[in-house]
C-alpha positions in Angstrom: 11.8 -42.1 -165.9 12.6 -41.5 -162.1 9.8 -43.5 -160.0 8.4 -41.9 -157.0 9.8 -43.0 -153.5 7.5 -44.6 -151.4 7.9 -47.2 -148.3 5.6 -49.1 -146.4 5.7 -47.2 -143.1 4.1 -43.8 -145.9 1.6 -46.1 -146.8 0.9 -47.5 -142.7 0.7 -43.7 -141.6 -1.7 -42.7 -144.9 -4.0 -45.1 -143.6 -3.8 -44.5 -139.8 -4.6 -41.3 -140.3 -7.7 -41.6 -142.6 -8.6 -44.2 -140.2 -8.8 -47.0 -142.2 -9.5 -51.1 -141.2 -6.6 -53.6 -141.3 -7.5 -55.5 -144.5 -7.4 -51.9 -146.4 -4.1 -51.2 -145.1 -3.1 -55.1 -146.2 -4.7 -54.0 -149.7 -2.9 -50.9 -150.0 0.7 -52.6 -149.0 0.1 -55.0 -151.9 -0.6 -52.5 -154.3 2.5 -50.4 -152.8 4.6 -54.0 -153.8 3.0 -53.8 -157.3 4.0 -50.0 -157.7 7.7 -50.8 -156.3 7.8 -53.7 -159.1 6.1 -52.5 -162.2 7.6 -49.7 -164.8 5.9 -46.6 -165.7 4.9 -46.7 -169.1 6.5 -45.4 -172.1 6.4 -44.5 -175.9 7.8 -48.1 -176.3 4.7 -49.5 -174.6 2.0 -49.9 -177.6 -0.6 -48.3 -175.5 1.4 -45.2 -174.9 3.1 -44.7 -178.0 1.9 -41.2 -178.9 1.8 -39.9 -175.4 5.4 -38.9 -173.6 4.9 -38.3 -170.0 8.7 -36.9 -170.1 7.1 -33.2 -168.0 4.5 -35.0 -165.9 5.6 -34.2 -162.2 5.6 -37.8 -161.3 7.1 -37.5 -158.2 5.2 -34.5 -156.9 4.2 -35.1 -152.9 1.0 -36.6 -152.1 -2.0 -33.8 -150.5 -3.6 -34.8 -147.6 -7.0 -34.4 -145.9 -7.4 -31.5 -143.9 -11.1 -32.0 -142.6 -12.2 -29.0 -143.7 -16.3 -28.3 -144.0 -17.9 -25.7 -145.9 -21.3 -23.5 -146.0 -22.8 -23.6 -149.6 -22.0 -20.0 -150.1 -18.2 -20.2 -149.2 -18.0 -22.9 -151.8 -15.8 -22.1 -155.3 -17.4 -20.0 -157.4 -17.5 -22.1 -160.2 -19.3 -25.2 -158.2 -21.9 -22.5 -157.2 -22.2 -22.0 -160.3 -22.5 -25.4 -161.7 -24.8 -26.0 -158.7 -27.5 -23.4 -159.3 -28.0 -25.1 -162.8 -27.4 -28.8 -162.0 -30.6 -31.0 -161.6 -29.2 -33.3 -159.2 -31.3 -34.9 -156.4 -28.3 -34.9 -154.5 -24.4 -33.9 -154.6 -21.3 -34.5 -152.8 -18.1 -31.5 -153.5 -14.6 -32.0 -152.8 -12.3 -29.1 -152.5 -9.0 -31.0 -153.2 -9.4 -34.3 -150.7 -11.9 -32.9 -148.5 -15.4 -33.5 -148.4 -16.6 -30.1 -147.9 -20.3 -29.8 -148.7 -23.2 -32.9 -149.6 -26.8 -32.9 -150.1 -28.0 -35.5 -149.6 -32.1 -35.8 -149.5 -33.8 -38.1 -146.1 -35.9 -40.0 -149.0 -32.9 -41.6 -150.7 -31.4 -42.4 -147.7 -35.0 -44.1 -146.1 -34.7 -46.2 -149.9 -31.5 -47.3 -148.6 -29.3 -45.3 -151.2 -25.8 -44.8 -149.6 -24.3 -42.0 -150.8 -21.0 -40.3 -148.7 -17.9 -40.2 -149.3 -15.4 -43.8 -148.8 -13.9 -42.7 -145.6 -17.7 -42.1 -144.0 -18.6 -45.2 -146.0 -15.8 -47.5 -144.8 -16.8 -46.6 -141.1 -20.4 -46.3 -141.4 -21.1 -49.8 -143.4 -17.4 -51.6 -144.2 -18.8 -55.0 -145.5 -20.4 -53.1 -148.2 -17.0 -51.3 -148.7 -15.1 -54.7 -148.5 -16.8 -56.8 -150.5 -17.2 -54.3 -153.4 -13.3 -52.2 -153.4 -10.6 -53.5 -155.9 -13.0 -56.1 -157.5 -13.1 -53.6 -160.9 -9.8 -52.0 -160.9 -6.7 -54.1 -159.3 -3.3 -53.0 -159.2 -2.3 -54.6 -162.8 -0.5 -51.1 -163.8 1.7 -48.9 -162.6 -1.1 -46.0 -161.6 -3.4 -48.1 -160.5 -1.0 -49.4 -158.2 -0.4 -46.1 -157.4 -4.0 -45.1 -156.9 -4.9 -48.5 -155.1 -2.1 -47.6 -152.4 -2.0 -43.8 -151.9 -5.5 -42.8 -152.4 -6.8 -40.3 -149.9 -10.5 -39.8 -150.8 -13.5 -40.6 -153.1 -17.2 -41.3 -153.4 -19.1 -43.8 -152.9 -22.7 -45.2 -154.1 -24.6 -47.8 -153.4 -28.1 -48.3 -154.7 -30.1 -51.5 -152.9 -31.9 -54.1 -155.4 -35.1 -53.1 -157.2 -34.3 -49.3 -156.0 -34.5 -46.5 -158.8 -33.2 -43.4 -158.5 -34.5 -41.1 -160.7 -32.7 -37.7 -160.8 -28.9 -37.3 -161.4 -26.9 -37.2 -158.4 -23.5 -35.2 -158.6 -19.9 -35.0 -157.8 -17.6 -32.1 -157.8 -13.9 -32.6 -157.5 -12.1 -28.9 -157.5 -8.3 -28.9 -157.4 -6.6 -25.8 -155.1 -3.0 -26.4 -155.0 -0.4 -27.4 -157.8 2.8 -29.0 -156.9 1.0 -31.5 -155.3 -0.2 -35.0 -156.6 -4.4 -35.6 -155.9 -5.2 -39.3 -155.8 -9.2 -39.8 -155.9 -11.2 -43.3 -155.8 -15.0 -43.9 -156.1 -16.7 -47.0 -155.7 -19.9 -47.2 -157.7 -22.6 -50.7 -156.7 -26.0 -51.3 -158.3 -27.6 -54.5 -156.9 -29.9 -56.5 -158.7 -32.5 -54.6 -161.2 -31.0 -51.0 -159.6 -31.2 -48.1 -161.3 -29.1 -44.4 -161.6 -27.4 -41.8 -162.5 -24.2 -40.3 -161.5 -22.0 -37.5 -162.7 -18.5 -36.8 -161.3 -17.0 -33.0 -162.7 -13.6 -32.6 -162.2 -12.1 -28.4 -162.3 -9.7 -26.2 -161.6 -8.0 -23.1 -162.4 -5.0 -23.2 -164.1 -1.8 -24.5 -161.5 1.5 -25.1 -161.4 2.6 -28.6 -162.6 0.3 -30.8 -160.6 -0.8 -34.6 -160.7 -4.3 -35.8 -160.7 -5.0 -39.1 -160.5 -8.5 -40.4 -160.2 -10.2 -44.6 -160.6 -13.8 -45.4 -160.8 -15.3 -48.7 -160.1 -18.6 -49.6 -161.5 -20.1 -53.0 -160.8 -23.8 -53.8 -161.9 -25.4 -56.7 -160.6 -27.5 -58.0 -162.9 -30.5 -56.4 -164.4 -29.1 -53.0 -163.0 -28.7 -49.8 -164.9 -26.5 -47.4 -164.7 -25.8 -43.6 -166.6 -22.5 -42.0 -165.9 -20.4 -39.4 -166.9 -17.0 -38.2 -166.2 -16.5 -34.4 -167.0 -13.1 -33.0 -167.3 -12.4 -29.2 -167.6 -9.5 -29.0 -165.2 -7.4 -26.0 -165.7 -3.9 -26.0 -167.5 -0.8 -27.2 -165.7 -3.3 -30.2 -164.6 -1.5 -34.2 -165.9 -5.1 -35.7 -165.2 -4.7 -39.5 -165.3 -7.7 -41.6 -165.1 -9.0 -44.7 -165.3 -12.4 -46.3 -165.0 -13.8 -49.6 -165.2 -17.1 -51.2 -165.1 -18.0 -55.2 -164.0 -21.3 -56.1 -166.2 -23.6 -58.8 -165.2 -26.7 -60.6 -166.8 -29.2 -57.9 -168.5 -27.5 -54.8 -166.9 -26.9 -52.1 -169.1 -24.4 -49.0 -168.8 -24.8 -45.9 -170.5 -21.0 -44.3 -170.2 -20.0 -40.5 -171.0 -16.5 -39.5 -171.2 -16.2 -35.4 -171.7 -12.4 -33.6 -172.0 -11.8 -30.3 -172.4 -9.0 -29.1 -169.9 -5.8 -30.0 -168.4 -2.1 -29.5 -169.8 -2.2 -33.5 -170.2 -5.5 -35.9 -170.0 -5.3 -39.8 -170.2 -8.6 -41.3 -169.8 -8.8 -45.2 -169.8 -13.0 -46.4 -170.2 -13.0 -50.6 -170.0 -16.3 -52.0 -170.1 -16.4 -55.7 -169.0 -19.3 -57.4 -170.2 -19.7 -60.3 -168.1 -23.2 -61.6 -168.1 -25.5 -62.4 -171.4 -27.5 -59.2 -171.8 -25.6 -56.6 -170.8 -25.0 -53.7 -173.0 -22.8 -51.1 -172.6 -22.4 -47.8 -174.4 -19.5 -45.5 -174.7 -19.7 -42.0 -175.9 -16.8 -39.5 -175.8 -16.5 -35.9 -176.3 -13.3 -33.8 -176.7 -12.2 -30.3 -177.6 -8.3 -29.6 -177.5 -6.5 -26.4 -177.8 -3.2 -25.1 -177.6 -0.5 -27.3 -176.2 -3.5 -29.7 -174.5 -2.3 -33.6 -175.5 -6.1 -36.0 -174.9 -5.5 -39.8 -175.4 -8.4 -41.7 -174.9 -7.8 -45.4 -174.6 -11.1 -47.7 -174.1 -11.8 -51.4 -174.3 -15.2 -53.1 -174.9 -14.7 -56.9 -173.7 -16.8 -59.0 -174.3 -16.6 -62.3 -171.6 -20.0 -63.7 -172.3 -22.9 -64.6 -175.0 -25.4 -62.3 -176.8 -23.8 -59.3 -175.3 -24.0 -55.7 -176.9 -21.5 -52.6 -177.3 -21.7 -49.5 -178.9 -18.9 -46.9 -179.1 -18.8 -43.4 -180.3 -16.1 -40.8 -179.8 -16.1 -37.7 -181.0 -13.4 -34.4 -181.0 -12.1 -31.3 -182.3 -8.7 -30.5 -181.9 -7.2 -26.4 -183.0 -3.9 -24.6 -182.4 -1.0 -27.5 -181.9 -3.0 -29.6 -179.7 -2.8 -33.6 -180.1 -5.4 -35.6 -179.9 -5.1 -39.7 -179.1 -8.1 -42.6 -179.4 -7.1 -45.9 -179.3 -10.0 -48.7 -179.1 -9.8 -52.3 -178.4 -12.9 -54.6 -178.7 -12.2 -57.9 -177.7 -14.4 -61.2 -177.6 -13.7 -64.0 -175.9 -14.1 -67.5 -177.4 -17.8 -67.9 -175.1 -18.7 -64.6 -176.4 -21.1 -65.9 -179.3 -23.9 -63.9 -180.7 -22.0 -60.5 -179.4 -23.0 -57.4 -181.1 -20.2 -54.8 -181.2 -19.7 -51.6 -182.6 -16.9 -48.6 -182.3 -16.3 -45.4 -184.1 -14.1 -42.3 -183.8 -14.6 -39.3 -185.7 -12.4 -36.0 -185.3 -12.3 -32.7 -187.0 -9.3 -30.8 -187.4 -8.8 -26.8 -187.5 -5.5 -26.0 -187.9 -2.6 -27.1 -189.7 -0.4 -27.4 -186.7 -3.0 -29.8 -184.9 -2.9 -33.5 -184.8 -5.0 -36.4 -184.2 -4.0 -40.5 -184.1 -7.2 -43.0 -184.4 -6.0 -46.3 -184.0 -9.2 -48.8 -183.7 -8.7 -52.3 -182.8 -10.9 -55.5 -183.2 -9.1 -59.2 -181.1 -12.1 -61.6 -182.3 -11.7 -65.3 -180.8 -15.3 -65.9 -181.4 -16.9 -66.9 -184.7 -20.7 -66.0 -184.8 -21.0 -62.4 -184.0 -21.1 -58.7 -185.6 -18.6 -56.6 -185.2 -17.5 -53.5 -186.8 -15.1 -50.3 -186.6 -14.2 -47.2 -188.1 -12.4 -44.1 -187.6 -11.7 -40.7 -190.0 -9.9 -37.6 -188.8 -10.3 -34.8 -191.4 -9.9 -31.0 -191.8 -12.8 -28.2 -191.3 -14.3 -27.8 -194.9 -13.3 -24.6 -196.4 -16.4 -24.5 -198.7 -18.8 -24.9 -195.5 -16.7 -22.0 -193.8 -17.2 -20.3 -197.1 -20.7 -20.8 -197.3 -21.4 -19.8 -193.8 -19.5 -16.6 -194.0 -21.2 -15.9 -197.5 -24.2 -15.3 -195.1 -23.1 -13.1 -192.9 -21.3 -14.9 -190.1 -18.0 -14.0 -188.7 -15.2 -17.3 -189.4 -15.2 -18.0 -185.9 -18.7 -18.3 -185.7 -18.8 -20.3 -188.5 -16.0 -22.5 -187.0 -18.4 -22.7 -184.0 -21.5 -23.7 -185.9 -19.6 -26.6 -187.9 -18.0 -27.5 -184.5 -21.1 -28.5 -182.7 -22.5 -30.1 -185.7 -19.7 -32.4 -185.5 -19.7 -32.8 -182.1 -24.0 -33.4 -182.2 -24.2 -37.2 -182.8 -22.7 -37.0 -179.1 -24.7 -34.6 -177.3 -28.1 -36.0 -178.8 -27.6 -38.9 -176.9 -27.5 -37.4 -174.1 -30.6 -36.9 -171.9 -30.0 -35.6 -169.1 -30.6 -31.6 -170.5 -28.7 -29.9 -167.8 -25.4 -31.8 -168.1 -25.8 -30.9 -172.4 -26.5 -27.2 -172.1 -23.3 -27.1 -169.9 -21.3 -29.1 -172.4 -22.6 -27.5 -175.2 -21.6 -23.8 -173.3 -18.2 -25.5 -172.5 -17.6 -25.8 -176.5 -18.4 -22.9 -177.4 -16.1 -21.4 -175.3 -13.7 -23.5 -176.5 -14.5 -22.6 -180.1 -13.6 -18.7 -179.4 -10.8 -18.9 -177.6 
C-alpha cells in the first residue's frame, strides 16, 4: 500500500498558516516522524483482518481552511434541518474545515464553559490547550500519526470544576468536496465533579472517493461526567476513519454513543481507559449497513485501576451485501481488582448476501473480578415476518418493525429524546431503502 508523501517543510507551512504556537508545530513534526516510520495497516494485522483498505484514496491531498463565515440561513440544508429539531444549548458547525456558524449562549461562557473551535481556543487560552492535546490519543498508529500532524480544525470544550451543563451542546461536521482528505481533532476536558453533554454529527452527500479522518479526546478529571455521541451518516464515496479515546479518573463516569449509518467505508475505534477507582464507562453502538457499506467497529474497555466498571452493548443490522465488523477487547490489568466488566454484540441479518464478523475478546491479568462477553449474529425470523404480514403489514414494514425492535435495547438507553427520534427516523429510512 503506497504511503502518502509528506515532508516537514508541509507540516511547518500547515501550521504557519493556522497560526499555531511552536510546541504544536514540535508536536506535529514528531508525529509526522511517527507517520514516515510506521506501516499502514493490513488484513495481516489482527485488528484489520476483515477490513481491506485496497480503494481507500490514501493519498488524496489535504483541504485547507478557507475562513469562511456563514448566516444561519445560508447554512446546508440538512444542518438546518437537524438544527430546528436539536435541543442543544449551544452548537458549533463546520462546513468542511471552516468554522462557519456557533451559538454559543453569554451564561455558559460567564460559568466559564469554553466552547470554540481549537484554533480560537489555542489563541484565546493555549495552557488549557497545551496541557490537555495528545495526552488521550498519541501518535502510536499510523492515522493517528496522521491526524496528530496534518489536522486542520476541530472543537474544543472545556467545562471548569463543579460546573454542570445541563442541555446537549452540538457539533456539525458537513463534508463539500471529494477528492480531498478532511483531518478533524476535538479536545474534550471535564475538571473535577464537571458535568455534560456533547454530540458531534458528521454528513454529507454522497462524493467522489474522499478521506475523512477525525480523533476525539476525552479526559475526565475525577468525579466528572460526561455523555457523548458520535453520529455518522456521511454520504457514500466517504472512507470515514475515526478514532476516539477517553482518560478516566476516580468516580468519573462516561456514558459513550457510537451511531453508523453512512459512508462507502467506516472504521470507528472507542477505547475507554479507566484510570481511577470508580469510574464507569459505558459503551453503546448502533449500526445499519446497506449495499456495498463495510462498518468495523473496534473498541477496548481497559481497565488500569480497582473497583472499576464497564458496560458494552453494540447493536446492528446489516441488508444487501454489506459487511459488518465488531471486534472488542476488555482488558484488566494486574491492580484492576474488584473490576466489573461486561460486553455484548448482537446483529441481525437480512439478506443472504450480507455478512457480519463478532470477534469478542477478554485479556484478564487480574484474579478477583466479573467479567463476561457474548456475541450472536443471526438471520431476520421468517415466522415473525410471517406473522407480521399475516396482519396486514407490507414485508418491508415488517422488516422495519423487527429492525427497531432489535435495535431498541440501544435507543432506550438513550435520554436525550431529540438525538433518538432522529436516530430512530435515520433507521427507518434505512429499512426502506
Amino acid at each position: 500500500m503506497k504511503a502518502l508523501a509528506l515532508s516537514p517543510n508541509e507540516v511547518r507551512l500547515l501550521s504557519q498558516a493556522l497560526g499555531e504556537p511552536g510546541w504544536l508545530l514540535e508536536k506535529r513534526l514528531q508525529a509526522l516522524e511517527a507517520f514516515v516510520r510506521l506501516p499502514y495497516p493490513t488484513q495481516k494485522d489482527e485488528a484489520w483482518r476483515y477490513t481491506d483498505l485496497g480503494r481507500a484514496p490514501l493519498e488524496a491531498p489535504l483541504e485547507h481552511p478557507q475562513g469562511r463565515r456563514l448566516s444561519r440561513d445560508e447554512l446546508p440544508k440538512a444542518v438546518r434541518a437537524r438544527l430546528e429539531k436539536t435541543d442543544a444549548a449551544a452548537f458549533l458547525v463546520f462546513l468542511g474545515p471552516d468554522l462557519v456558524y456557533a451559538e454559543v449562549p453569554e451564561e455558559l461562557k460567564a460559568k466559564g464553559v469554553l466552547f470554540t473551535d481549537l484554533k480560537t481556543a489555542l489563541g484565546a487560552y493555549p495552557e488549557r490547550v497545551e496541557n490537555a492535546l495528545f495526552q488521550a490519543l498519541g501518535f502510536e498508529d499510523k492515522f493517528s500519526a496522521q491526524n496528530a500532524a496534518l489536522f486542520t480544525h476541530g472543537a474544543f470544550l472545556y467545562v471548569p470544576a463543579g460546573v454542570e451543563v445541563e442541555k446537549p451542546l452540538g457539533v456539525f461536521k458537513v463534508l463539500e468536496r471529494g477528492k480531498v482528505a478532511s483531518v478533524g481533532r476535538s479536545l474534550l476536558v471535564l475538571q473535577d465533579n464537571a458535568q455534560a453533554t456533547y454530540i458531534e454529527e458528521y454528513l454529507s452527500d454522497d462524493l467522489e472517493p474522499t478521506l475523512h479522518l477525525s480523533a476525539t479526546e476525552m479526559l475526565l478529571r475525577p468525579g466528572a461526567r460526561l455523555r457523548h455521541a458520535h453520529v455518522q451518516t456521511l454520504g457514500d464515496g466517504v472512507y470515514h476513519l475515526h478514532k476516539q479515546k477517553a482518560l478516566l479518573e476516580r468516580d468519573s463516569a462516561l456514558n459513550d454513543l457510537v451511531a453508523t449509518f453512512g459512508g462507502r467505508l467506516s472504521r470507528a475505534e472507542v477505547a475507554s481507559e479507566l484510570l481511577g477507582p470508580g469510574a464507569e464507562s459505558e459503551m453503546l453502538g448502533l449500526y445499519f449497513a446497506h449495499g456495498e457499506q463495510h462498518f468495523d467497529h473496534y473498541t477496548l474497555q481497559h481497565h488500569v485501576a480497582h473497583h472499576t466498571r464497564s458496560d458494552l452493548l453494540y447493536k446492528g443490522a446489516v441488508k444487501d451485501r454489506a459487511h459488518a465488523v465488531y471486534s472488542g477487547l476488555i482488558r484488566l490489568e494486574p491492580k484492576a481488582q474488584k473490576t466489573d466488566a461486561y460486553q455484548a454484540n448482537r446483529n441481525l441479518i437480512l439478506s443472504r448476501e450480507a455478512r457480519v464478523d463478532s470477534i469478542p475478546q477478554l485479556e484478564i491479568a487480574a484474579n478477583d473480578v466479573r467479567c463476561t462477553h457474548g456475541s450472536t449474529t443471526a438471520p431476520v425470523d421468517e415466522l415473525q415476518l410471517f406473522y407480521l404480514q399475516s396482519r396486514g403489514l407490507s414485508r418491508n414494514l415488517a422488516q422495519e418493525l423487527l429492525v427497531k425492535a432489535h435495535l431498541a435495547d440501544v435507543l432506550t438507553r438513550i435520554p436525550l429524546e431529540a438525538l433518538r427520534h432522529h436516530l430512530e427516523a435515520v433507521i427507518e429510512e434505512k429499512v426502506r431503502l
